[in-house]
C-alpha positions as CSV (number, residue, x, y, z in Angstrom):
1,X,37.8,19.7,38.1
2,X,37.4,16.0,39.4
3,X,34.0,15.1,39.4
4,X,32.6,13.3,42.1
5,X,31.4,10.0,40.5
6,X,32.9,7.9,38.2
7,X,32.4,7.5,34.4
8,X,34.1,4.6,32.6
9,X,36.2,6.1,29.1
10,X,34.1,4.1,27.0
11,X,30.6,5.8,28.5
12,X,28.7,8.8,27.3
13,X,27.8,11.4,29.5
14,X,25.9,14.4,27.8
15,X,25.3,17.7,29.6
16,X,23.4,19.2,31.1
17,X,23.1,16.3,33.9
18,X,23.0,16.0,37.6
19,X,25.1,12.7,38.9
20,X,25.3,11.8,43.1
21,X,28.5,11.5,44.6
22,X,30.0,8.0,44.5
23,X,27.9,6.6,41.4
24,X,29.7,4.6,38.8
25,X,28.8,4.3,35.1
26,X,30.0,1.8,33.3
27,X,31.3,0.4,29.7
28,X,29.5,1.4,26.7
29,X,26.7,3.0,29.1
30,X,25.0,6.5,27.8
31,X,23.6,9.1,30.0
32,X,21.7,11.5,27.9
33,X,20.9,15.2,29.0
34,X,19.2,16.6,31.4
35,X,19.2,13.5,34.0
36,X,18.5,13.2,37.3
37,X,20.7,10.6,39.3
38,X,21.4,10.4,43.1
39,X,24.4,9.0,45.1
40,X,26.1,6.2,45.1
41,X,24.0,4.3,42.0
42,X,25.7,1.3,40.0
43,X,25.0,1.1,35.9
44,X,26.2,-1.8,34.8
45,X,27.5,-2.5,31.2
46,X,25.5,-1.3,28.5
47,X,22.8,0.7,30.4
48,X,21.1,3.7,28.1
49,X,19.4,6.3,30.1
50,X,17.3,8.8,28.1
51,X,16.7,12.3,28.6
52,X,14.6,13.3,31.4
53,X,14.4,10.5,34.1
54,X,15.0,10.9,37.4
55,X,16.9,7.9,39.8
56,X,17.3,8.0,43.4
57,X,20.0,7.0,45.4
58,X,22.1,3.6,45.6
59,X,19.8,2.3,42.7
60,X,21.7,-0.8,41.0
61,X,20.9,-1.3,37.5
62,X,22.9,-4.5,35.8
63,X,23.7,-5.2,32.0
64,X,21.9,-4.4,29.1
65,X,19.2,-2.5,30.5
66,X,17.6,1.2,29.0
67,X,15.8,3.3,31.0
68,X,13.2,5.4,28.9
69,X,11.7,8.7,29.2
70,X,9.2,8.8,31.6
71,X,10.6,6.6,34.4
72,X,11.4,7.6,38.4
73,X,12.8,5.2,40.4
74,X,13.4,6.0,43.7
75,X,15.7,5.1,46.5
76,X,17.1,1.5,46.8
77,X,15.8,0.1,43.9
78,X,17.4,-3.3,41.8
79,X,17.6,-3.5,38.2
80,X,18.5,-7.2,36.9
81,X,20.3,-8.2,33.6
82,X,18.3,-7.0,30.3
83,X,14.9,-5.9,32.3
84,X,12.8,-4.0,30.1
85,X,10.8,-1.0,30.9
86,X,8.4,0.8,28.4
87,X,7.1,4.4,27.9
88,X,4.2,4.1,25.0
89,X,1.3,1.8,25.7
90,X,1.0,1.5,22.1
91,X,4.5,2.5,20.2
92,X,4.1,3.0,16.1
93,X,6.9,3.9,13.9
94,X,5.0,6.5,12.1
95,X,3.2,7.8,14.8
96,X,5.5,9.9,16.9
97,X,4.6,10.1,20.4
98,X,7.5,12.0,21.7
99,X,5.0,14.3,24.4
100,X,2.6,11.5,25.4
101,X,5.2,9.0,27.3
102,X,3.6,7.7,30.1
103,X,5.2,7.8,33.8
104,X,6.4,4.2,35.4
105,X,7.4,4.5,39.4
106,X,9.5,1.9,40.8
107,X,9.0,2.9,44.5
108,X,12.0,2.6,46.8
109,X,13.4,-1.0,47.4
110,X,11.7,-3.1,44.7
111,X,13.7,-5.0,42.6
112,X,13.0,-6.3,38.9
113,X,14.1,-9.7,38.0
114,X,16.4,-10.5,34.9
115,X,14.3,-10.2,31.9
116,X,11.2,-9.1,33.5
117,X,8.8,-6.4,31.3
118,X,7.2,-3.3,33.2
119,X,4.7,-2.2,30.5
120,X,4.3,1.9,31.4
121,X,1.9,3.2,33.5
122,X,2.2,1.2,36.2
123,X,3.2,1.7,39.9
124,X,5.7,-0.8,41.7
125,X,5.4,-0.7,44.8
126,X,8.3,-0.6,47.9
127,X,10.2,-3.5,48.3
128,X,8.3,-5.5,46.1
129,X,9.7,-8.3,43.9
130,X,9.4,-9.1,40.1
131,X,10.2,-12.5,39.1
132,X,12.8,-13.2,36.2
133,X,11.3,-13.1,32.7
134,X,7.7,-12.2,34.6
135,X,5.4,-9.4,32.1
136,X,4.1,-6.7,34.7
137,X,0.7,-4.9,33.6
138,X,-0.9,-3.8,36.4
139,X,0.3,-1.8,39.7
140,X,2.0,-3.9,42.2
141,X,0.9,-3.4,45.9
142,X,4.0,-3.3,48.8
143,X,6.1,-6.2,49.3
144,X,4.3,-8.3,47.0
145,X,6.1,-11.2,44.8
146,X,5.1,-11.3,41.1
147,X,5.4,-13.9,39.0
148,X,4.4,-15.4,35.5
149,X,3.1,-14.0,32.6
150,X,0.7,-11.7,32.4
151,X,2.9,-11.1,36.6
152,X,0.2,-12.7,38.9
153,X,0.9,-12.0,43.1
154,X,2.4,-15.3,44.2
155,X,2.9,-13.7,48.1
156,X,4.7,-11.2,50.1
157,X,8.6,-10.8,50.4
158,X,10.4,-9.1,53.1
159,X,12.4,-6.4,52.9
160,X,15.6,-8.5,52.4
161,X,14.0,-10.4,49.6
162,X,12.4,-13.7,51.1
163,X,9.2,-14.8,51.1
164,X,6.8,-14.0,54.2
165,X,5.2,-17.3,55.2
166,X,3.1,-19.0,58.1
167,X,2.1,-15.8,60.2
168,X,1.1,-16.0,64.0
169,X,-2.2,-16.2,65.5
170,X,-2.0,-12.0,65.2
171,X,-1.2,-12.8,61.6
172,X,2.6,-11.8,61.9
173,X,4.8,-12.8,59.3
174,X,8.6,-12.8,60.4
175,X,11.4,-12.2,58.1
176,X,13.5,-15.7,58.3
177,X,16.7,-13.8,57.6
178,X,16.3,-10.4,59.5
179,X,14.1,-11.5,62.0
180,X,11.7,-8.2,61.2
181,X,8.3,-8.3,61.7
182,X,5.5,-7.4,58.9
183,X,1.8,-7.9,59.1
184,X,-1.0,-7.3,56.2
185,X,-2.3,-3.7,57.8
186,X,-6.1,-4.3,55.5
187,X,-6.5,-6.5,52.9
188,X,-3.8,-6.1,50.2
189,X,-1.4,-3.9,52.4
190,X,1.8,-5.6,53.9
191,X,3.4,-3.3,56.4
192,X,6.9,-3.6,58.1
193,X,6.1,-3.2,61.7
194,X,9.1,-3.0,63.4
195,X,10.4,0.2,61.0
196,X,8.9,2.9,59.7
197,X,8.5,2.9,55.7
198,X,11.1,5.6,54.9
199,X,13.3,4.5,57.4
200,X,17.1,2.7,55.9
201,X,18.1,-0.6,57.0
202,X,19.5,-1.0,60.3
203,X,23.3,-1.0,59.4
204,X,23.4,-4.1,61.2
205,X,20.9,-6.0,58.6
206,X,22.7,-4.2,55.7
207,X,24.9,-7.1,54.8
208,X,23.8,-10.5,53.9
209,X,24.8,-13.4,55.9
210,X,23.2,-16.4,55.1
211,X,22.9,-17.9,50.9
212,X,19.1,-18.1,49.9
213,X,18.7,-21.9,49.7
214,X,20.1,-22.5,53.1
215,X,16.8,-20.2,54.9
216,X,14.2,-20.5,52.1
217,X,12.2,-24.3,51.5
218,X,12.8,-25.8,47.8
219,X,9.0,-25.0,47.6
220,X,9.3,-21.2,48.4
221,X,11.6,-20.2,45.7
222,X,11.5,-17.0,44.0
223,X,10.5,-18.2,40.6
């Protein structure tokens, strides 16, 4: 019977597993046994998914990129190129570990720039953004942009990936692409204010319009 996603002939796809309508895996990629993965995901080439983890819906993971025991990553969440995410705090070879993985979240919406390291244990928040090559040891709060390594908070990023700068008098950031409105609820907590946190995109803001450089100062890059 025709399955309802797609697996390239050159993947691995072990059962038992539980696959969304409309995902695609691609060449050389391996989905081990009893996995958990929503609709309409993307794995890129090369992507090794171990036994266990769970993955929401519309998650895009590129190239080269293994996803490890222990992981959940929730809706709307971006992978880039040859990330890394960890499971063992401290991994021996002749220490086997196998029932002590630690649990990583990658809340819905954040996205993890090429080559960035998530050691486990930690918590990324929604919509925030990890910088290419950036080391991430410590949870990341909302829509917060981390950069460097050890990953340092560098600022807040809206929803569509931008960084929030020069609020109002009411300290109200606006998104310069979406034109959506956030504001830092309490110290340390950025809130959209004109949706509700488990609410999708507008299908109207859904599609990007505008290239990076031409809204964002030199200054402001995402680093």
């Amino acid at each position: 019977m025709e399955k309802p996603y797609y697996v390239h002939p050159s993947a691995y796809v072990d059962e038992p597993v539980e696959i969304g309508a409309g995902t695609k895996i691609w060449h050389f990629s391996h989905v081990m046994k009893n996995v958990r993965i929503g609709e309409r995901c993307v794995f890129g080439q090369n992507v090794n998914i171990d036994s266990g983890v769970i993955i929401g819906n519309n998650v895009k993971v590129q190239n080269n990129v293994s996803i490890y025991t222990g992981l959940v990553i929730e809706d709307d969440v971006f992978l880039g190129p040859s990330c890394v995410l960890t499971n063992v705090t401290n991994p021996r070879s002749q220490v086997l570990r196998h029932s002590l993985y630690e649990t990583t979240l990658l809340k819905r919406g954040c996205s993890i720039g090429a080559n960035a390291t998530i050691v486990c244990g930690v918590i990324v928040g929604r919509y925030a953004f990890i910088g290419s090559g950036s080391v991430v040891t410590k949870n990341v709060p909302d829509y917060a942009l981390i950069i460097g390594v050890p990953g340092k908070q560098a600022g807040w990023v809206s929803r569509h990936g931008l960084p929030l700068k020069n609020p109002d008098k009411k300290g109200v950031y606006v998104c310069p692409e979406s034109g959506l409105k956030y504001k830092e609820i309490e110290k340390g907590v950025m809130r959209c204010i004109d949706l509700d946190e488990e609410a999708p995109l507008p299908e109207d803001l859904r599609a990007g319009k505008v290239f990076y450089d031409d809204i964002v100062h030199p200054g402001d890059r995402l680093k």
